[in-house]
N, C-alpha and C positions, 0 to 999 in steps of 0.2 A: 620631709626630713628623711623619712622610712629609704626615698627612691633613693636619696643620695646618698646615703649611708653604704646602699646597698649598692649602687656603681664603683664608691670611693674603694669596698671591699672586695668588687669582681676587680677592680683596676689592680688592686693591691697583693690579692692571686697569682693575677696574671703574671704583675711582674715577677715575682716569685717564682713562678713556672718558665717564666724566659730565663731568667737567670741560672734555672736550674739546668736547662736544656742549651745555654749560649757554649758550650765546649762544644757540642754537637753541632752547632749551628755555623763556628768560627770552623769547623773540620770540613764540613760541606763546604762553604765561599772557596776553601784551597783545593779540596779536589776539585771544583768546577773552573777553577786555573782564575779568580779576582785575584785582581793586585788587592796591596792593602791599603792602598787607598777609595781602589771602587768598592772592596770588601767591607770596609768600613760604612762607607755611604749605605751600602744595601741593608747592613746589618739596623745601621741608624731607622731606617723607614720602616723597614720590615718590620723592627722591634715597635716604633710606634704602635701601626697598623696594625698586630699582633695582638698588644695593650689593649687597644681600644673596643679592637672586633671581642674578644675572648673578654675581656671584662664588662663590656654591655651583657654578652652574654650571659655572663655568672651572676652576675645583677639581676638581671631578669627571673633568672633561675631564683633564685633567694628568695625574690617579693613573690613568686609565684607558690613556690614550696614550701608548705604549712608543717611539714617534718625538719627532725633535728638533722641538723647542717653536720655532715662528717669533715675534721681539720688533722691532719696529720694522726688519724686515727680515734679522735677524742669525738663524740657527738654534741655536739653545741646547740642547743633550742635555740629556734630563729625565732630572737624578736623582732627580725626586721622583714616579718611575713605582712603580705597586705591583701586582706578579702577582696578590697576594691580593687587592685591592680590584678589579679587573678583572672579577676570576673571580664575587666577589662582586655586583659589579654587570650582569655580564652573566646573572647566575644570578638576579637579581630580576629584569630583563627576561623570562627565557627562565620562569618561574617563573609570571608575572603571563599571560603567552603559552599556556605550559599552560592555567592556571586556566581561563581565555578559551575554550580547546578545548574544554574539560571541560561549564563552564558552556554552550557551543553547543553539545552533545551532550547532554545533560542535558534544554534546550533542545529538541532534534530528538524526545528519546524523551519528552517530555512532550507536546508535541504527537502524537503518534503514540497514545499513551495517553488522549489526548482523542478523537480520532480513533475509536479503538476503544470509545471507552465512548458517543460516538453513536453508530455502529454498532448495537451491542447496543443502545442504548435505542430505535434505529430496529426492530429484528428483535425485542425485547420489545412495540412498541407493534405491530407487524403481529399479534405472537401473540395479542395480547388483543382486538385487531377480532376475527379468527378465531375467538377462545373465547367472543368475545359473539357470532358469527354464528352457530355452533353453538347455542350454547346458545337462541337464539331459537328456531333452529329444533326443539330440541328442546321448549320451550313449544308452539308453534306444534301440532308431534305430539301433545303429549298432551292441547290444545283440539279439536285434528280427533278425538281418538282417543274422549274424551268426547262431542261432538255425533255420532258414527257410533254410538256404543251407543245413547243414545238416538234417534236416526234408525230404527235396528232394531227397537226394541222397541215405538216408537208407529207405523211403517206395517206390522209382522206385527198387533199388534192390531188396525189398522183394518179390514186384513183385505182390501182389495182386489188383484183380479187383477194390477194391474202394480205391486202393491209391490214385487217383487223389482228390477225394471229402475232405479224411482225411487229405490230407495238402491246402486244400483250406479251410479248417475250421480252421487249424492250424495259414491260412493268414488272415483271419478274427477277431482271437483273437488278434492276434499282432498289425493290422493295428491304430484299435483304441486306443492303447495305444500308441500314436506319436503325437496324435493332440492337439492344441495350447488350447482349453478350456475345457469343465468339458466331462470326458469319460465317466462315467458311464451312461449319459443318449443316448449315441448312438447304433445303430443298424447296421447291415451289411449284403449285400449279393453278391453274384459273379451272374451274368449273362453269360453263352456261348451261343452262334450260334448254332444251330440246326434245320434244313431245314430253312435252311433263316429266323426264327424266335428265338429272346432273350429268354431265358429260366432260372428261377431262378436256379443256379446249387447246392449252399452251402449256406445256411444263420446263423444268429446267432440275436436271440432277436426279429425274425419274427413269425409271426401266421402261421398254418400251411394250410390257407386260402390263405393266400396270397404268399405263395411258391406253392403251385398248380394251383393258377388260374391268377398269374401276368406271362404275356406272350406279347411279343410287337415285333409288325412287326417293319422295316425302316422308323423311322420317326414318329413314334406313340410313345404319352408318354413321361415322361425323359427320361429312358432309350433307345427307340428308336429314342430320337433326337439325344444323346450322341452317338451311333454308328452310325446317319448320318452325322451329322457334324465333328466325329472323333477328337472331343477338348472335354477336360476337362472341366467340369463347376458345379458353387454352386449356388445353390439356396440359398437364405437366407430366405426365407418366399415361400412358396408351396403355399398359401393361393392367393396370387397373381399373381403366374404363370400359363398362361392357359393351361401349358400340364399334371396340377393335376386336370381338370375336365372331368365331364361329367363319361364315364366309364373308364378312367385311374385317380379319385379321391383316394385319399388315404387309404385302409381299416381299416387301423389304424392311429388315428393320430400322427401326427409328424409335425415339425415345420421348418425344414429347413435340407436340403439333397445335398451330394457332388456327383457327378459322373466322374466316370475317364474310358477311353476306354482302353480295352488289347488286346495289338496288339500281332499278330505273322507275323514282318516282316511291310509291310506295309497294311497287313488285321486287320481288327476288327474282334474280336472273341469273345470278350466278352466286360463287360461292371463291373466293380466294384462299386457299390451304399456304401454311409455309410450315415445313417439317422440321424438327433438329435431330442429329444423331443422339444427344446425348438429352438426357432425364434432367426437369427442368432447365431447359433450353430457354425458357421466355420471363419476360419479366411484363407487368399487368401496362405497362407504360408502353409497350409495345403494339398496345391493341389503336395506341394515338398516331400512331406513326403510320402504320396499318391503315387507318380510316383510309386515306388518303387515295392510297394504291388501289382501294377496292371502290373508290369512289369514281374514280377517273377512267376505269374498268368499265362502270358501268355508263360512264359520257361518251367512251367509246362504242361498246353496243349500243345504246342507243344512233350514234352517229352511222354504225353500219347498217341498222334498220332502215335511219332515214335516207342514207345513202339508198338501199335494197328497193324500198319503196318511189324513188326519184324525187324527193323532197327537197 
């Protein structure tokens, strides 16, 4: 009964308020140039819609508002106040407020979930450059790996004195086009055995300073550590390691240098060097690619022994 009471007397306002306000509202229709018959019509709806919007209102207002009602100045105790409708109606406000929260959280962690799924599609497409870099380069290897056999098989047939040198230059071109970072700035050379001393045999990108006077006993130098230890290993900075001083310091510089030993059998015979210009030049995946060239290095010496010998 409370709610009706309480509409019947927002309605009842209202009208009061339109009526109060319809000279103003008949003066607007005529400036805005309505005949009076569409003037009419508008004022008709209007006036409903006016009624109905503004007196739910006031209604509302009333059962919600537990203070005296002001009427033409006079304060009126609202007995048509309701706890329950209050509670009610402040409970869809606070309800619709929630939802609101909800939905902008909801919101926040959907963006964030966008967020991370570019993410991963950023860190999956890095992956896949990478797996196509690889895998080039692993093409790449088994094109060098093919043109080196037959490199080997048509200058041992031909049979001349500097076949050995011509495809150890030919191992030198190839080798650094396998490695994991920038090629162009590396350098290369083969070492063999030669009265118990390393001997630059084939280089490529070296001075010709240092292909005649770079020579290392057992143990002397990088490359004579690399043929005493008989493992593989990178430098990644020269500048720190103490087997680039004194008089095995670099004559050119360079920044970081791989060495791999070439065996015939379980002898060292030589020692494969590849240089970079620049500080950590190499990456540990390098030393797999690497095998390779220092293996075939040393199938080739041996082929020129047994060639030397008439075998």
């Amino acid at each position: 009964m409370k709610a009706f009471f309480s509409y019947a007397l927002g309605i009842f306002l209202s009208i009061i308020l339109l009526l109060a306000l319809s000279n103003v509202v008949v003066s607007c229709c005529k400036h805005l140039g309505y005949t009076k018959e569409a003037g009419s019509v508008a004022i008709y709806l209007g006036s409903i819609l006016s009624v109905l919007i503004i007196g739910i209102s006031i209604g509302r207002h009333i059962m919600s508002n537990p203070n005296a009602i002001v009427i033409g100045g006079v304060a009126v105790p609202n007995y048509l106040y309701s706890e329950k409708f209050e509670k009610n109606f402040f409970a869809l406000d606070q309800k619709t407020h929630n939802e609101n929260k909800i939905l902008k959280k909801n919101n926040e962690s959907l963006k964030e979930l966008f967020d991370q799924v570019y993410q991963q599609k950023e860190e999956h497409k890095a992956l896949l450059e990478q797996l196509i870099y690889v895998n080039d380069i692993f093409i790449r290897h088994h094109n060098n790996a093919s043109r080196l056999i037959r490199s080997l098989l048509s200058l041992w047939k031909e049979g001349k004195e500097t076949w050995l040198f011509e495809f150890c230059n030919c191992v030198l071109d190839e080798c650094v086009t396998t490695l994991t970072k920038d090629r162009a700035d590396k350098s290369s050379a083969i070492y063999f055995k030669h009265n118990d001393i390393m001997e630059m045999y084939a280089y490529n990108r070296i001075d010709y300073s240092s292909a005649r006077e770079r020579k290392f006993k057992i143990s002397e130098g990088f490359t004579g550590s690399i043929w005493a230890i008989n493992t593989p290993d990178i430098v990644q900075n020269v500048s720190l390691d103490d087997r680039f001083k004194g008089e095995f310091a670099p004559l050119h510089e360079y920044g970081s240098i791989l060495g791999y030993p070439v065996h015939i059998g379980s002898e060292t015979v030589g020692v494969l060097c590849i240089q970079s210009e620049s500080i950590n030049g190499f990456e540990q995946d390098d030393l797999v690619m690497v095998s390779f060239y220092a293996e075939i290095c040393g199938l080739a010496k041996l082929c020129d022994i047994l060639k030397k010998n008439n075998c």
